[in-house]
N, C-alpha and C positions, 0 to 999 in steps of 0.2 A: 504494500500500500504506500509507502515512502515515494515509489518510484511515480506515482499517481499526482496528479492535480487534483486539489482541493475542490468540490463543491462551489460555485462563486458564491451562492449564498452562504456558505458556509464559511470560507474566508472572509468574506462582510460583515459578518459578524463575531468572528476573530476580532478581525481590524478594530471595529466598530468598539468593542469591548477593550482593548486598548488605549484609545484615543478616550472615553471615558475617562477611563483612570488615569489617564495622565492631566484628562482635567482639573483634576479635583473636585467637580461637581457629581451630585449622584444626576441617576437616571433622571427622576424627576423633574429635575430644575434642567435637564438637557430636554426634556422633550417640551416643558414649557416653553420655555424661549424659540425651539424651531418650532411652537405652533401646532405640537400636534399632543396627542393625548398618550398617557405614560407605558398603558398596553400597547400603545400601536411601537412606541418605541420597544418596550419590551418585547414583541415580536419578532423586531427586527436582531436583537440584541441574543436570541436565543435561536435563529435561522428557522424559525417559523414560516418568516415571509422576508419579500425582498421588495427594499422601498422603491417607491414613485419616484422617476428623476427630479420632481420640484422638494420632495420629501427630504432623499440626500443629499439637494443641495442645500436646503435649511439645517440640516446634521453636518453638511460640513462647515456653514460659515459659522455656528453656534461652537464646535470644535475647534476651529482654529486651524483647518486643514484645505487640502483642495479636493473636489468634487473625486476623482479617480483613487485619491488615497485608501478612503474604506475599502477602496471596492480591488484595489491591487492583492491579489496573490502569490 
Protein backbone atom coordinates (compact mmCIF):
# COMPACT_ATOMS: atom_id res chain seq x y z
CA UNK A 1 0.00 0.00 0.00
CA UNK A 2 3.10 2.46 0.41
CA UNK A 3 3.63 2.10 -3.09
CA UNK A 4 -0.14 3.50 -3.71
CA UNK A 5 -1.57 7.15 -3.91
CA UNK A 6 -3.49 8.20 -1.30
CA UNK A 7 -7.28 8.73 -1.71
CA UNK A 8 -7.46 12.60 -2.76
CA UNK A 9 -10.19 12.91 -0.27
CA UNK A 10 -8.38 11.35 1.93
CA UNK A 11 -5.10 13.29 1.64
CA UNK A 12 -7.48 16.46 2.04
CA UNK A 13 -8.10 15.68 4.89
CA UNK A 14 -4.77 14.63 6.01
CA UNK A 15 -3.66 18.17 4.88
CA UNK A 16 -6.64 19.80 6.11
CA UNK A 17 -6.05 18.27 9.70
CA UNK A 18 -2.61 19.68 9.62
CA UNK A 19 -3.13 23.02 8.60
CA UNK A 20 -5.62 23.18 11.75
CA UNK A 21 -3.36 22.44 14.02
CA UNK A 22 -0.97 24.53 13.15
CA UNK A 23 -3.42 27.16 13.47
CA UNK A 24 -4.11 27.14 16.74
CA UNK A 25 -7.72 27.47 16.25
CA UNK A 26 -10.15 24.59 16.97
CA UNK A 27 -12.58 23.35 14.26
CA UNK A 28 -15.02 25.46 15.21
CA UNK A 29 -13.84 28.82 15.11
CA UNK A 30 -12.37 27.51 11.60
CA UNK A 31 -15.57 26.62 10.07
CA UNK A 32 -17.10 29.93 11.49
CA UNK A 33 -15.10 32.20 9.82
CA UNK A 34 -15.10 30.39 6.25
CA UNK A 35 -18.93 30.53 6.74
CA UNK A 36 -19.93 27.23 6.84
CA UNK A 37 -21.22 25.03 9.76
CA UNK A 38 -18.95 22.98 12.10
CA UNK A 39 -20.35 19.37 10.73
CA UNK A 40 -19.89 20.36 7.39
CA UNK A 41 -16.21 21.14 8.38
CA UNK A 42 -16.04 18.08 10.33
CA UNK A 43 -16.91 16.10 7.36
CA UNK A 44 -14.46 17.22 5.52
CA UNK A 45 -11.93 16.80 8.35
CA UNK A 46 -12.68 13.03 8.63
CA UNK A 47 -12.86 12.26 4.53
CA UNK A 48 -16.54 11.80 4.68
CA UNK A 49 -16.86 14.28 2.00
CA UNK A 50 -14.82 16.41 -0.34
CA UNK A 51 -15.54 20.32 -0.26
CA UNK A 52 -17.01 22.63 -3.00
CA UNK A 53 -14.38 24.63 -4.62
CA UNK A 54 -15.99 28.05 -3.19
CA UNK A 55 -15.97 25.92 0.24
CA UNK A 56 -11.84 25.22 0.18
CA UNK A 57 -11.33 28.39 -0.90
CA UNK A 58 -12.88 29.86 2.35
CA UNK A 59 -10.74 26.85 4.29
CA UNK A 60 -7.83 28.00 2.70
CA UNK A 61 -8.00 31.97 3.03
CA UNK A 62 -9.26 31.34 6.99
CA UNK A 63 -5.97 28.94 7.09
CA UNK A 64 -3.58 30.98 5.96
CA UNK A 65 -2.68 28.71 2.98
CA UNK A 66 -3.32 28.45 -0.87
CA UNK A 67 -6.29 26.89 -2.59
CA UNK A 68 -4.16 23.50 -3.91
CA UNK A 69 -2.33 23.14 -0.44
CA UNK A 70 -5.10 20.80 1.32
CA UNK A 71 -5.69 19.37 -1.58
CA UNK A 72 -1.78 18.32 -2.44
CA UNK A 73 -0.78 14.64 -1.94
Amino acid sequence: MADQELNPRIAMAMNLCDYIALSGKTQNQIAREAGMGSSTLSSYVTGARYPRPTQLAALAKVLGVTVSQPTDG
